[in-house]
N, C-alpha and C positions, 0 to 999 in steps of 0.2 A: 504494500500500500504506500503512495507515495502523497506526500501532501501539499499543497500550496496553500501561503499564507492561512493554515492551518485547517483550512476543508478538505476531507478526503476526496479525491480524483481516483476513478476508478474507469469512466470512458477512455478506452484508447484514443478515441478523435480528439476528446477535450483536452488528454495531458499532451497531445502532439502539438494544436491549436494554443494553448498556453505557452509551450517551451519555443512554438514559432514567435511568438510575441516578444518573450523576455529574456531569453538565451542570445548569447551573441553567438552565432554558428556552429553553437552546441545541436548534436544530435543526440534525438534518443529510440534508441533502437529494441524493441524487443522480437524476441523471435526464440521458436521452439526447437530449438537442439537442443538433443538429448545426448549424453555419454551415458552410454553402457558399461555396466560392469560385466566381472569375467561371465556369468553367467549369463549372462543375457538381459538382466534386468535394469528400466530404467533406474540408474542411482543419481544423477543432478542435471539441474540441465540452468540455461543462460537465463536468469530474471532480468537481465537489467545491465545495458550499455551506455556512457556515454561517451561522446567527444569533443573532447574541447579543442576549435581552431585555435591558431595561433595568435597570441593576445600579448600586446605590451606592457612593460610595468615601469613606469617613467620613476625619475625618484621621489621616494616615499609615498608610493602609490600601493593599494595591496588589491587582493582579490579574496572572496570565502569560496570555497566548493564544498557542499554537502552529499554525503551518498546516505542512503537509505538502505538498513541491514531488517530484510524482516525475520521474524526469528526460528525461521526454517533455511535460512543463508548456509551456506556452506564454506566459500570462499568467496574474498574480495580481492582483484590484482587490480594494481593501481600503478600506471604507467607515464613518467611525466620526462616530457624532452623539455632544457631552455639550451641558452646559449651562452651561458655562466657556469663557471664553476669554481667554487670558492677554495683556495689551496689552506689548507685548517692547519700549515706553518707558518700561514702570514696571513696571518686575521687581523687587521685595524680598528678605527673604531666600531662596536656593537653597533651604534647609532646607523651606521651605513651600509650595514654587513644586509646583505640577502639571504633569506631566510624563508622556512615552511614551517609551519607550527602545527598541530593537531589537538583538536579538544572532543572529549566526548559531551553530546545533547548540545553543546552551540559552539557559537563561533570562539576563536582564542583571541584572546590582545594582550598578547607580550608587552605593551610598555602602558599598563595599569600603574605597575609600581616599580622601584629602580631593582625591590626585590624581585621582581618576576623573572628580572634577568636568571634568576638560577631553574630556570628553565629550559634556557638554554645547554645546551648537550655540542662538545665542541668532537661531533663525530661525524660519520656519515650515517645517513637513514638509512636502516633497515629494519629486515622482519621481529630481529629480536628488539627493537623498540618498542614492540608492542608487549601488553601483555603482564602477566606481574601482579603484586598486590596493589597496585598504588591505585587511587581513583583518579581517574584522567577527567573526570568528569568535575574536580573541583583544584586540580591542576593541570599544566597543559605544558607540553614539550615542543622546542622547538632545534632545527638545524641546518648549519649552511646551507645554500643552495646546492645542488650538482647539476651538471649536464646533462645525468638520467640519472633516473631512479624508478626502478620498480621494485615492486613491495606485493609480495602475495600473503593473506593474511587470512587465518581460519577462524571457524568458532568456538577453536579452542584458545584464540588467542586474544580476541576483542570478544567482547557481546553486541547483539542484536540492539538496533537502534539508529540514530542520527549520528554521524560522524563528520565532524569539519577539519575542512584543511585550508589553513592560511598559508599564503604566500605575501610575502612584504619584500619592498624594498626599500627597505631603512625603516627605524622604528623609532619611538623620541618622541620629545611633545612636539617639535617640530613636526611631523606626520601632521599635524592638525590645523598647524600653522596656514592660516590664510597667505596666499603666495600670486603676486604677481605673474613671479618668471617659477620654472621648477626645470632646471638644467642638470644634468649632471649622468651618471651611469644609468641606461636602461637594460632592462632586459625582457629577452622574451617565452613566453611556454607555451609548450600543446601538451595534451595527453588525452589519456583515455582509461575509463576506470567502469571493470566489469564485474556484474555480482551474479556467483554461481549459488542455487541452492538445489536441496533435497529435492525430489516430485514424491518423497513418500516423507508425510508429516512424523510418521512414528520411527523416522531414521534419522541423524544424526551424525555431528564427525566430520572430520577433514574427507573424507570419501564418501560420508555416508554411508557407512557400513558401522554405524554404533545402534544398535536397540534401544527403544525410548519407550517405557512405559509410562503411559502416564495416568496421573492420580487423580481423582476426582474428589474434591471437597465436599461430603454431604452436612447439610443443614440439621438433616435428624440425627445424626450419630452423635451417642453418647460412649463415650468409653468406662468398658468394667471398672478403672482404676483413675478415673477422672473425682478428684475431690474437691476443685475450683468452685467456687462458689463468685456467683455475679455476675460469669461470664458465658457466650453462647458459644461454643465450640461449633465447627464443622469439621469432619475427618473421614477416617475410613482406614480399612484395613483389606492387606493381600498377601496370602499365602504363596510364598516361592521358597525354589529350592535352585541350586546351584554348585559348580564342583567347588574342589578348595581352591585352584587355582582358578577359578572365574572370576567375573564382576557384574554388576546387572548395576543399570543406572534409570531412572524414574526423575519424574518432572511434574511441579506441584506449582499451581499457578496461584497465588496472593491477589487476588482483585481489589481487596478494600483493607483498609489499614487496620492492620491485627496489633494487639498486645506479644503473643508468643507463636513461636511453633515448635512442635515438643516431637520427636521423632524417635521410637521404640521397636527394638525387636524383643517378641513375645513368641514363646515356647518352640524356643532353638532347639531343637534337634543335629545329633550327627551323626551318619550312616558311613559303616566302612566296609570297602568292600571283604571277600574271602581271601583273596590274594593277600593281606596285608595282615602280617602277625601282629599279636599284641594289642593292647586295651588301648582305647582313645580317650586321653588325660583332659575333657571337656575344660576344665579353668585354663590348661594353654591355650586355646583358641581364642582369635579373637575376630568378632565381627565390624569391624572398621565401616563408618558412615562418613565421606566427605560429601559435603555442602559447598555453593559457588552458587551467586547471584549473577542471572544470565546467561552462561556460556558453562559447557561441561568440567566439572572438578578433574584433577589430578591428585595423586597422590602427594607431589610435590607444589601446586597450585591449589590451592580451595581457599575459602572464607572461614568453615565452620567444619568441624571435626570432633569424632568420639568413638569410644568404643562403645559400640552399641549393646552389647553382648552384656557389659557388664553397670553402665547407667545409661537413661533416654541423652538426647542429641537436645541441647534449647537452646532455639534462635532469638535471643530477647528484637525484641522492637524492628519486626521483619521490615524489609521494601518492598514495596509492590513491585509486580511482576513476576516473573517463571526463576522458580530454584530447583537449580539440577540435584540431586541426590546418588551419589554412589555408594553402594556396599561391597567392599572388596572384604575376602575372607583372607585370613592371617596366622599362623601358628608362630607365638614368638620364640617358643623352647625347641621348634625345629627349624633346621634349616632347610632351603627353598626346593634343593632336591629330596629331602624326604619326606616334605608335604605334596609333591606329585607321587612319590611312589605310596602314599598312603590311599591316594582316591578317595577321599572321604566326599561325601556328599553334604552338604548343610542343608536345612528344610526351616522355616525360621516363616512367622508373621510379621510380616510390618506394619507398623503402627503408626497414622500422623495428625496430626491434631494443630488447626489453627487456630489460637485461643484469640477471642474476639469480645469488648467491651459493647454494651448498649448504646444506640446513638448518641446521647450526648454524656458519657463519659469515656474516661479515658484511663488511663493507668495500669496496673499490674494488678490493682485491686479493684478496679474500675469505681473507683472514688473520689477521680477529680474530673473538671468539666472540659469539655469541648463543643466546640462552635466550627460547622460549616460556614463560609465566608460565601457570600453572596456574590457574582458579580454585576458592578454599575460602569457601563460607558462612560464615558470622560464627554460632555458636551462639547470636544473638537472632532468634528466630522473626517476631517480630512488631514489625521492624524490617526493611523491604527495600530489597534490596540493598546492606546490608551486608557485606564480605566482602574478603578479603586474598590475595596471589597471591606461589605460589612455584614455582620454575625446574621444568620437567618433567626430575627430575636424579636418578640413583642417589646421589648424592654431598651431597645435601640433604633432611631426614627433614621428614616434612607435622606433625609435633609442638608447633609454634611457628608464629607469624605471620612470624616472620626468621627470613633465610638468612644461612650465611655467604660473604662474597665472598671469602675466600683461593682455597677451590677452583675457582673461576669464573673467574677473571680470564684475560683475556688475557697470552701471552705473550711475541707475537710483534708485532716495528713496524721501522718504516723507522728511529725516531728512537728519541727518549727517553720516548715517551708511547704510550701505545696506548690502542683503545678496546675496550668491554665493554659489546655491550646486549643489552635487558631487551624483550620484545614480550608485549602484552597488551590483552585487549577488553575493553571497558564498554560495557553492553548501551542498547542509544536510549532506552529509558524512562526510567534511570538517568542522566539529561543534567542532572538538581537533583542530581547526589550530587557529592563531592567527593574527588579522589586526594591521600592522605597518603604524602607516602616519609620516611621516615628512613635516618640511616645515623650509627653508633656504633663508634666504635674506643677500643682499650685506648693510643691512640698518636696523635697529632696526622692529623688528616684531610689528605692532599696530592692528592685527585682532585677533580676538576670532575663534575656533574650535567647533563646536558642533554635537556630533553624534547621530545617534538615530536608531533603527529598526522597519523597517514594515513603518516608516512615516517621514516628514518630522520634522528637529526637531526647534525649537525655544528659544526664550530666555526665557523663563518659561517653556519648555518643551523642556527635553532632558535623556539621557540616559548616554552620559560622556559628559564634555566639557572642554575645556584648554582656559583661558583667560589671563593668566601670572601664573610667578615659585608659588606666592601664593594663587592661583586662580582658583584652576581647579577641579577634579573629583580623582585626586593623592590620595591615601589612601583608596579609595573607594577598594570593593573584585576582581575585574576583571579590573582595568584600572592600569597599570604603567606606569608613566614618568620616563625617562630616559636623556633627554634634555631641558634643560627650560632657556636656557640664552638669551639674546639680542635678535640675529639674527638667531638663529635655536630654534626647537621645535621637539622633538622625544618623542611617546607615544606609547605605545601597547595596544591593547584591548584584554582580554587573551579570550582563547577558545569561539571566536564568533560565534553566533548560526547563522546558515545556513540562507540563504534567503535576503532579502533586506537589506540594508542599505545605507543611507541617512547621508552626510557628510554636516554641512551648517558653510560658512566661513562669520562672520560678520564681514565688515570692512569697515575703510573711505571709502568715495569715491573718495575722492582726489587722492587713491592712482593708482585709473584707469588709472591716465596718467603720472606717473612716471615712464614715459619710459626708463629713465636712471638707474633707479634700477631693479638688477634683482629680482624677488622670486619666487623657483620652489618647488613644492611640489608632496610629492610619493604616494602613498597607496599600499600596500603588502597583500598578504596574505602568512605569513611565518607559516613554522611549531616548530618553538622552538624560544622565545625573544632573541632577541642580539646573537644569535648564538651561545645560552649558554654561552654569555659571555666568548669564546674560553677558558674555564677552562673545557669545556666536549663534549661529543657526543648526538648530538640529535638523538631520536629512535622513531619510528613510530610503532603504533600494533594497531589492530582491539578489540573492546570493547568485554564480555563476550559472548554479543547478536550478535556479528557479523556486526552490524550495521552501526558504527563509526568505521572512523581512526583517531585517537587522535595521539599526540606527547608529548615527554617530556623528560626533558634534565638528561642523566646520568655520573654526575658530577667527577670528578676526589677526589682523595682523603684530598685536601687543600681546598676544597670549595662546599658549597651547596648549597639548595633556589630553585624554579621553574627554576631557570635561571641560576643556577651557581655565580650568583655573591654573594653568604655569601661566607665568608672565614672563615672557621671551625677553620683551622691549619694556625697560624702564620710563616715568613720564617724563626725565629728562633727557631718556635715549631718545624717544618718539619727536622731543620737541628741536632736536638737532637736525634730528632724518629729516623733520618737516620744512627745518631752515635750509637743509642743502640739498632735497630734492627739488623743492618749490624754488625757492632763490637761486637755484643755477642754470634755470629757464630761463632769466633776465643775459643769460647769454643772446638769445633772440633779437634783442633790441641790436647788434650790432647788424647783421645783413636787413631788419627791417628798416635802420636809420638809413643805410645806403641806397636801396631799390628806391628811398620817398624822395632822394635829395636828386635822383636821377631819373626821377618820374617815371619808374619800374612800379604803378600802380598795383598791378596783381600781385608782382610778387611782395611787395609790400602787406597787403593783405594775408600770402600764405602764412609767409615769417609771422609776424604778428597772430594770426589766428595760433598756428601751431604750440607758440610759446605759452598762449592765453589757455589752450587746453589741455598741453601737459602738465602744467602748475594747476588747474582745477582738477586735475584727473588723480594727480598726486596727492592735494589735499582730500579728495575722496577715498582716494588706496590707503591714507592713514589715518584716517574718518576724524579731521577735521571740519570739515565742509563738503556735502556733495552736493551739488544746484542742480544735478541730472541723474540718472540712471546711472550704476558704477558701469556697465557692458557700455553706454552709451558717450559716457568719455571713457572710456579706456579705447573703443574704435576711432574717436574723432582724435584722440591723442596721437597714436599709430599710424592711422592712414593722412593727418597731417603734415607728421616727420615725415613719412613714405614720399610724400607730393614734395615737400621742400626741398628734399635733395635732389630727387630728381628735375624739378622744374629748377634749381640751378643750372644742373649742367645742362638743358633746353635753353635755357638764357644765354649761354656762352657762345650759341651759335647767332648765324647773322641772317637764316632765314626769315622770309616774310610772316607777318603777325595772323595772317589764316592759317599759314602751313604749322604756327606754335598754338595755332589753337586747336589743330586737330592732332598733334603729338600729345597737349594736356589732356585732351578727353579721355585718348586711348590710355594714357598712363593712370588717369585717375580711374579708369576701371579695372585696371590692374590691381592699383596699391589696395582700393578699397576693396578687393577679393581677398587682398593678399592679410587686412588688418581683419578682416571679420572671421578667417578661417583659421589664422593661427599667428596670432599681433607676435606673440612672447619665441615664435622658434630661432634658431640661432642662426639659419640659412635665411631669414630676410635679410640682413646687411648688405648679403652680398647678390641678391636678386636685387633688390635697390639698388647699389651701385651698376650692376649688371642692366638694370634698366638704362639707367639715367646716358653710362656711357654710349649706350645703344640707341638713343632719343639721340643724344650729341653726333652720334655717326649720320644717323641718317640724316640730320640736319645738313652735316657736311656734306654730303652726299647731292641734296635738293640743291644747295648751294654751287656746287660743281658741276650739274649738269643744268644749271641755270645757265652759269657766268661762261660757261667754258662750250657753246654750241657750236663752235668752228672744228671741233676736231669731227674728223668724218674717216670712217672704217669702210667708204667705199671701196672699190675698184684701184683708184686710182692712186691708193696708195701702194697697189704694186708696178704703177707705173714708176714712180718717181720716189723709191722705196727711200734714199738717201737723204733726199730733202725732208719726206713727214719725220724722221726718225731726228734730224735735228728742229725741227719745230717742236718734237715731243720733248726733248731734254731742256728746251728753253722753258717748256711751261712749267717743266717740275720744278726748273730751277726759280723760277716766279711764284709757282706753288708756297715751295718751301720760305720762301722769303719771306711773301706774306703772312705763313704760319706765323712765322719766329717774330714778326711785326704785332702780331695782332692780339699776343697774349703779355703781359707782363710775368717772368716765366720764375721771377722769385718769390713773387704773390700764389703763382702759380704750383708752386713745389710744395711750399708752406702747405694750401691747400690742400694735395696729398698728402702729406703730413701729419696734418690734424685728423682726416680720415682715417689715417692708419691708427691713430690715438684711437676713434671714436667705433673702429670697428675689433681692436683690444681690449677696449672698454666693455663692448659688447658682448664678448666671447670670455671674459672673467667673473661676469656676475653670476653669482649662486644665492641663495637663498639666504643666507646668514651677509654676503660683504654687498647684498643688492644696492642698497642705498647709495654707498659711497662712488660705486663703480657708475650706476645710474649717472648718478650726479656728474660724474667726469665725460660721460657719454655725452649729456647737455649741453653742457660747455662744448665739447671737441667738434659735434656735428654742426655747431650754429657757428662755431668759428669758422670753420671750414668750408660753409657756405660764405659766407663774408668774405672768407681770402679769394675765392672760388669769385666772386663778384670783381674783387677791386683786381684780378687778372686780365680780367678783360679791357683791351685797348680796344684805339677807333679801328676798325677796321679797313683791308688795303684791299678794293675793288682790281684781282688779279683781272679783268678782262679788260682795265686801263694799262696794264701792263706785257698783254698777252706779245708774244712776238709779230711784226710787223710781215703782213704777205705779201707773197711776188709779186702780186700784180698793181699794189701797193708802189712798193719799190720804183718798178719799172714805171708808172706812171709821173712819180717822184723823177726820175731819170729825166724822162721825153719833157718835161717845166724844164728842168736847170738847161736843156740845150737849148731848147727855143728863146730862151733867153740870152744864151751866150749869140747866138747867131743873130738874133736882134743888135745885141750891143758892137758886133763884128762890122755893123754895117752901120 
């Protein structure tokens, strides 16, 4: 079953029609191939393909991919190409290092805390990274990039569920950082990542060749030796038998939040065969029970463990969902070859029992209270899953996002303390969102917090807990405090995984009748902490797979962090940047003084507009002032520069004022493509200058087959091959003359010069020295339109100087003799 923003899809058309929409040339392919085992029988076949095209990751850009493990998966191989690979002898800074992380139920984010960095693993990925006791699901690993990585991974080694995988490129509060320009290492991946399961539900295993029995919880069963009082068991029992060297493994599904699960073998029996001399010493045996949430026990992997044979197995404060169960048979006084030659057969009942509280209590005794949590939408529409949750209680009005916990409280305990919890769902799509609790009193806070998922949690078992400002789960990879004083308490649990959760508040009980004090407490499920700390905008987007809607805060230029609250730029960093990127716009006024004093009207206008709306564009990038749209000057900022350097060097030529008014349109439909499609790339410089020079050719160009129509590539320049060939050398030599005339050529150098500053300046800015280099860019390009101005001389009309023709000549000749013969006479 695969979900989108938390609705189950089950039409083929509709999850192909979705992944057409939101996938970027991801495929998703299912199709029924079967592998055969030796027998003949089907044992797994292909659930689930995708593929991810090839996708860049510019810096400090990431991506989520989730796969979906249903819990008849067998294997998952996951195949990922880039074009990186990180050499783990020469690692620099973290901050910049490329990276894949994975979290179980949602997405990871490595730079929560500077402690998460110990998440980092400085190896390469593989199979054995999985796996293990650790819960991945309330820590998360991550490691270098490589250039391939595949990873095949069974259900013996992850459990069924949501799995993500991040890829980042660079991590930091910078990641968050509002960013003009973002230059620096990219990289890119494809891959493809396929899920193999069972076609037979009661098989199991890396092959599927494991037998799965499984257990059915009855509501009527009572057991012989059940003496629990207050509680409603469901259980059941089945007789097997099995060799000594066997093992038989059972699966018992938890649907609703239990107190216990108590797990018995009752009238063991052992049978040996006649081949095998001598009495069977029953106290050596022993019947071994391993336990594992999710995925099948080992003998060296499980959760929960006992010999059964000799006391029941109890799982205090189960999780929901499926617990595998193995019983492997064991003689610890013999060894392993002469418990095969014994052949003894064991015959044994099992016994399992969910011990389960009345709905509104909870405990081991079922004597304190609990509260199903209601949920209320958030009245932002266009914000989802948004939304806050209160007690299903006469005694609590739905008017407010908080309740009060006087009337709630527990009031009954063994001791001085009792407990009081809170049960509530977060829907699987909603696994990027984040649960907020508060809790405020008129009176010093004396209770503990403890949360947990899938179960109820305790004072030795939990998942975060808050019990004072030094005391709690703070610093951990997914929990921030935020408030820890006296009488309030504010924490977030970042990107909580979909499904239950289980909130238990330990505290006096005196304070159940402290009717005079108030104390109300919230639970949220918000999509960005503190509301990014109002230093940005929170953005919501569906993960690579389509499957998640995550969130996360896109910070302003002064501040970073998951939340916005790092402050990158100090107010009197902010107020220098503002002085030297805004003030070294006033570079402008020099080519605008010049174009006005030479009655260069337009380009008067360009210079001036340009200067006027990078210093507005700037004081909006650093949110001092915006008068427009930020996209709105940030294009007229770019495609203004874009026009002034090029409509200089269009100036420099001597073409006619129609023929520069159709080289400006054509350019200014260029630049204006060139600023709306990607103002901040590092190849505009040089398409700019690449323009401008090419404006200037062709100008030269109009100019030269204006002035110069007397050459002619007729005929009869193979008549008289020696004469056109010295009329040619004359022109060039006139050509070049007038060149070297018409430009002032150390205004002229300078010019390039400053260029070369300002397309340096261009190509050094990053993200941290933006400002400074920016600034030097201002300055270099406006001067350099200016030098690029005062180069130009009057111009030398080569077709005044063109060389003089024969016929010319000759007729110049036939005057001076008709004169000499006049004067002769």
């Amino acid at each position: 079953m695969f979900l989108i923003l938390g609705h189950s899809c089950s039409n083929l058309f509709l999850v192909f029609l979705v992944f057409t929409v939101t996938c970027f040339s991801s495929c998703w392919v299912l199709y029924g191939e079967q592998v055969q085992g030796g027998d003949g029988s089907h044992k797994s076949s292909t659930l689930s393909s995708f593929i991810y095209a090839t996708t860049v990751l510019k810096p400090y850009e990431w991506r989520y991919i989730s796969v979906d493990l249903p819990p008849w998966f067998s294997s998952v191989t996951i195949a990922l190409e880039s074009n990186i690979g990180v050499d783990l002898k020469r690692i620099g800074k973290v901050s910049t290092l490329p990276m894949i992380c994975f979290r179980e139920g949602s997405p990871p984010l490595p730079d929560v805390y500077n402690t998460s960095l110990t998440g980092l693993v400085i190896d390469h990925i593989s199979n054995s990274s999985f796996g293990g006791s650790q819960d991945l699901q309330m820590v998360e690993k991550c490691y270098p990039m490589q250039k391939s990585i595949s990873l095949m991974l069974t259900n013996e080694q992850i459990r069924p569920g949501i799995w993500y995988f991040g890829l980042f490129n660079g991590i930091g509060p910078i990641r968050t950082q509002s960013k003009m320009i973002n230059r620096g290492h990219s990289y890119s991946f494809s891959g493809n990542i396929t899920v193999e399961g069972c076609t037979n539900s009661a098989m199991l295993g890396k092959f599927c060749n494991q037998t799965i029995s499984l257990l059915s919880c009855l509501d009527t069963y009572i057991s012989p030796e059940s003496g629990i009082a207050n509680m409603t068991p469901c259980g059941g029992t089945e007789e097997s038998c099995l060799d000594v060297a066997g093992s038989k493994v059972y699966s018992l599904d938890v649907v609703s939040i239990a107190e216990e699960i108590i797990i018995t073998a009752l009238n063991i029996t052992f049978t040996q065969s006649q081949r095998s001399n001598g009495a069977i010493n029953s106290s050596g045996h022993s019947l071994m029970c391993y336990v594992r949430h999710g995925t099948l026990p080992q003998p060296q992997l499980y959760d929960y463990s006992a010999d059964i044979n000799r006391s029941p197995l109890v799982i205090p404060l189960p999780r929901l969902g499926r617990w595998y169960i193995k019983i492997l048979p064991a003689n610890l006084s013999e060894s392993t070859s002469a418990i095969q030659e014994m052949n003894t057969t064991i015959c044994y009942s099992l016994e399992w029992q969910v011990l389960r509280c009345p709905a509104d209590k909870a405990g081991l005794n079922c004597t304190t209270a609990k509260y199903t949590l209601q949920t209320f939408l958030k009245r932002t529409p266009y914000v989802a899953f948004e939304s806050y949750y209160l007690p299903i209680s006469g005694e609590v009005s739905s008017g407010s996002a908080s309740f009060p916990l006087g009337p709630l409280l527990s009031n009954s305990s063994d001791g001085h303390y009792t407990w009081t919890f809170f049960l509530l769902d977060i829907p699987d799509g909603a696994a990027g969102g984040n649960i907020h609790v508060r809790v405020a009193s008129e009176a010093k806070i004396s209770g503990e917090i403890y949360a947990r998922y899938g179960g109820f949690p305790s004072h030795s078992n939990w998942d975060y807990f808050y019990a004072n400002s030094t005391s709690n789960s703070n610093g951990s990879m997914f929990f921030k405090l935020y408030d820890a004083s006296d009488k309030s308490v504010s924490f977030y649990i970042i990107y909580a995984r979909g499904g239950t959760w289980s909130f238990g508040l330990r505290h006096p009980i005196s304070n159940r009748h402290s009717s005079t004090v108030e104390t109300t407490m919230s639970i949220s499920l918000e999509r960005c902490p503190e509301k990014c700390s109002s230093h940005g905008a929170c953005k919501s987007v569906l993960d690579s797979s389509g499957l998640t809607f995550y969130s996360f805060c896109d910070c302003d230029r002064r501040n970073g962090g998951f939340d916005c609250s790092v402050e990158l730029v100090s107010s009197s960093g902010q107020m220098w940047q503002s002085i030297s990127l805004i003030g070294s716009n006033a570079a402008a006024l020099l080519p605008a003084y010049w174009a006005l004093r030479h009655k260069a009207f337009a380009e008067w206008v360009l210079y001036t507009s340009s200067g006027i709306s990078s210093g507005l564009y700037h004081a909006c990038d650093l949110g001092t002032w915006c008068p427009l749209s930020y996209h709105v000057l940030q294009f007229m900022d770019f495609w203004l520069s874009f026009m002034a350097v090029v409509s200089t060097f269009v100036y420099l030529s001597t073409i006619d004022e129609v023929t520069k008014r159709a080289i400006h349109t054509v350019v200014a439909i260029l630049t204006a493509l060139m600023a709306e499609s990607g103002p901040t790339k590092s190849s505009n410089i040089i398409l700019v200058v690449a323009i401008g020079t090419l404006a200037l050719f062709i100008g030269f160009l109009i100019e030269f087959f204006t002035h110069h129509r007397w050459i002619s590539f007729s005929t009869e320049i193979c008549l008289n091959m020696l004469n056109r060939w010295e009329t040619v050398k004359a022109w060039i030599h006139n050509f070049i003359r007038s060149l070297l005339k018409r430009f002032r050529w150390g205004f002229l150098l300078a010019g390039f010069t400053a260029l070369a500053m300002a397309a340096i300046s261009w190509k050094l800015e990053t993200s941290q020295n933006y400002w400074k280099w920016h600034s030097a860019w201002h300055v270099s390009i406006y001067t350099s339109s200016f030098l690029f101005l005062c180069s130009k001389a009057t111009a030398v009309n080569c077709e005044n100087e063109q060389p003089r023709s024969e016929n010319y000549e000759l007729a110049r000749q036939n005057s001076f003799s008709g004169s000499n013969e006049r004067g002769g006479r």
